[in-house]
N, C-alpha and C positions, 0 to 999 in steps of 0.2 A: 580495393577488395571487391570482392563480389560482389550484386546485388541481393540481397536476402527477399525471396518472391512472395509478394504477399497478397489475395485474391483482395483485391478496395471495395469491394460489396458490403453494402450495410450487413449482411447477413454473417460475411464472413470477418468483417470488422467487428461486431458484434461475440463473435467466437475469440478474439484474438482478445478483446475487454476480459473475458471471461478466464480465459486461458493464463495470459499476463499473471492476472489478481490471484488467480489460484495457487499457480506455480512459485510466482513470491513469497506467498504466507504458507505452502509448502516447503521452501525454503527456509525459511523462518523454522519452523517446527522441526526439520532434519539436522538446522544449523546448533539452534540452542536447546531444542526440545524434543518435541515428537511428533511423528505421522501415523494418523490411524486411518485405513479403510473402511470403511461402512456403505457397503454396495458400492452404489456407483460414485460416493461421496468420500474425498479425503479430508479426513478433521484433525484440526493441527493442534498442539497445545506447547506454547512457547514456554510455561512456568513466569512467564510474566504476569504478572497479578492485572493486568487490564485487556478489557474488553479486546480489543481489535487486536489483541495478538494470538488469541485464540479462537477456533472457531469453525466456520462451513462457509462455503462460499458457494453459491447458488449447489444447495444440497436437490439429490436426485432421490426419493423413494418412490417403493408401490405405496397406494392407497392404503392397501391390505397390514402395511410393514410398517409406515410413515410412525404411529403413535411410540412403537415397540422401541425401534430406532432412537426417536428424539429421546428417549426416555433414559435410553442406554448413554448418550452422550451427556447428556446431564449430570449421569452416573458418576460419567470418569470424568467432567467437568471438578464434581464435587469432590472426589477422592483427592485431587491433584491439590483443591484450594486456590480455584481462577476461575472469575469471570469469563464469559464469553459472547460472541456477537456471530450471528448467521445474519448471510448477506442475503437474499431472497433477488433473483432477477432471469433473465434470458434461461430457459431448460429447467427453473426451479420448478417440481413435482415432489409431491401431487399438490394441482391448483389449488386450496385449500389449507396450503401448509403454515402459512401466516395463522388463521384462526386456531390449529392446534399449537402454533407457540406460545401465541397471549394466554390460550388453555392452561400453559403450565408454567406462567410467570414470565417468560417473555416479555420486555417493554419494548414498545415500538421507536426508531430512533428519525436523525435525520436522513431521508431520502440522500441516493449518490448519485447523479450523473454520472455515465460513464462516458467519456470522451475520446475522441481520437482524432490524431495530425496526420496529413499527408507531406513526409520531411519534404520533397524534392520542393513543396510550394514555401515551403520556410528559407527566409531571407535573413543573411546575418547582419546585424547591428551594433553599433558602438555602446558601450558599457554604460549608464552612467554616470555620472564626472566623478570622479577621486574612489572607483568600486573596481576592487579586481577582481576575477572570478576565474577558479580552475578547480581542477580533480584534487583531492585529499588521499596521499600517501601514504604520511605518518601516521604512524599509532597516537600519536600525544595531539595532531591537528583534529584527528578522527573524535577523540575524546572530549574537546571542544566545540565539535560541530555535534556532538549528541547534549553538550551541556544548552548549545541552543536550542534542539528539539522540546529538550526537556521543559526548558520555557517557554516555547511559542504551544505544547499541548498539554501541559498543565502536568506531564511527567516525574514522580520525587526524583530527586536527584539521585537519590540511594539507588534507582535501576540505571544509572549508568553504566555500569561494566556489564551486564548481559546486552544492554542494547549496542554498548560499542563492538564488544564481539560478535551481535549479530552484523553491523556494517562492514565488521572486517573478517567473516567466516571464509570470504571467497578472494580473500588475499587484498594484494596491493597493487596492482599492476592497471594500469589504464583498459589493459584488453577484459578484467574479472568480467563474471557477471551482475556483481552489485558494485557499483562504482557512485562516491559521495562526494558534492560537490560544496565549494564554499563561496559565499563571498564576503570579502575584507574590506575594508574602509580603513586604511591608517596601520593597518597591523591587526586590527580588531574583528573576526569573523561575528557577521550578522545575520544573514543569511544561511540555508542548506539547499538543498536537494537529491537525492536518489536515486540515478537510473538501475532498473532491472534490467537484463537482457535474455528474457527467457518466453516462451511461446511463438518465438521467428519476430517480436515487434521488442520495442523500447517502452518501458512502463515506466511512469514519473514518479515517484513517493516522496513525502518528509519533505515537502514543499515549506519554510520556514523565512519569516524575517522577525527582527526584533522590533518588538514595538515601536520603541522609537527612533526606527530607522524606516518604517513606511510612506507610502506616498511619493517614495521615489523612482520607481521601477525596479527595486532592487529583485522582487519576485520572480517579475518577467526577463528576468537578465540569465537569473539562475535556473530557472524554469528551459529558458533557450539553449544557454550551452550543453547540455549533457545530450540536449535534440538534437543539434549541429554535429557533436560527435558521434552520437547514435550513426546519423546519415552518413558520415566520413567512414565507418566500419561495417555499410551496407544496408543499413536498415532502412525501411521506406518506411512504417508506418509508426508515431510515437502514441502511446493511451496512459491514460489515466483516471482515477476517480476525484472529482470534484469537492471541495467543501462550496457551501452558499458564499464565503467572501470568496472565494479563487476563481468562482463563474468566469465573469467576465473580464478578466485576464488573460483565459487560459480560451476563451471564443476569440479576444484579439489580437491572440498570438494564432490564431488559423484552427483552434480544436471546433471537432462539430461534436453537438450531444449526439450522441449513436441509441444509445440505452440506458435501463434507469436500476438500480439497485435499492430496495428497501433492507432497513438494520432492523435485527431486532437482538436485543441485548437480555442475558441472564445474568441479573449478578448476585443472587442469592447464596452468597460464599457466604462460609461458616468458618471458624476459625479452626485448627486441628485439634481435634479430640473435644468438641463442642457437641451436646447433644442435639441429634437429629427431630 
């Protein structure tokens, strides 16, 4: 396959972090929910009742606009009955946009790294021992691989069928653009991962092992193959957002920090037909 051209400048690596992250929970929002414009900013609302599925993702206003704006989204945060999370980083305006979140209940979250891989320097490796790892198909593997999500981020179980539909919005087929990975020990899927295939790079998400199946590499196994196949279908560059344990995993598998995202979270949901 072709190579998909991608500028390796921080700057434009930086764009492509941005880009990825947006277009995914774009996708998310078109797939189960919804997409709103608000200037230069698309705000997504999955109807998932948690934070990081709805939201802004380095949100763009004027000065002049910015309070009007955040105020309207809170609006139709609260009508819907969902939390939400803006991401604050690279383009976020007006500089000042942080102070008028916490202004209006906003809580400040963890800090993200945002990362990125150069495939072509990525080296493939043996799995390992007794871990297999490949693409998820099925509807009913899919279903188990969100039952482990659902574990490893503290998820009810009850949102399973909307989140299985969102992994399975863009079909089945190895070539989708959201493709879910497993990995198995014995029969037993312990492991996940994510790739997106949208803004010209490979975005990583739903990075997952079970508790007590850590310490073994199973992370960085699962983390790798979707990279490896990313690079086999042209892509040069893979990114992703960080938690504080994936750091340095995801630096020894070749990721450099490019850029950084602050969270800031509303969850001042009210229940339907509660007074204001």
């Amino acid at each position: 396959m072709d190579t998909i051209d991608v500028d390796l400048s921080a700057p434009a690596l930086t764009d492509a972090i941005v880009g990825n992250t947006a277009e995914t929970f774009a996708l998310i929002g078109s797939s189960i929910g919804e997409v709103v414009r608000v200037d230069e900013t698309l705000v997504f609302f999955s109807g998932l009742p948690l934070p990081p599925f709805n939201g802004a993702i380095c949100p763009r206003f004027s000065a002049e606009t910015a309070d009007e704006r955040i105020e309207w989204v809170v609006e139709q945060a609260r009508m819907r009955g969902v939390p939400m999370v803006w991401q604050l980083g690279p383009g976020t305006e007006p500089q000042d946009l942080a102070v008028r979140l916490k202004a209006r209940g906003f809580v400040a979250g963890e800090p993200l790294p945002g990362m990125a891989a150069i495939l072509d320097s990525l080296e493939d490796e043996p799995t390992p021992d007794g871990v297999s790892i490949g693409c998820i198909h099925e509807l009913e593997k899919l279903r188990e691989a969100t039952l482990v999500m659902c574990e490893v981020f503290g998820i009810p179980t009850e949102l399973e069928p909307p989140f299985t539909r969102l992994l399975a919005s863009e079909g089945n087929s190895r070539d989708a653009r959201i493709v879910t990975y497993g990995a198995s020990i014995a029969g037993k899927l312990v492991g996940t991962a994510t790739v997106v295939y949208v803004a010209g790079v490979a975005g990583i998400y739903n990075v997952t092992t079970l508790e007590g199946y850590r310490g073994r590499g199973i992370g960085r196994a699962v983390t790798l193959a979707p990279l490896l196949d990313a690079r086999r279908r042209g892509y040069r560059v893979g990114i992703l957002e960080s938690s504080h344990m994936g750091y340095s995993v995801y630096r020894n598998l070749g990721f450099q920090h490019i850029c950084d995202f602050d969270t800031y979270a509303w969850l001042d949901v009210q229940e339907p037909g509660a007074e204001g």
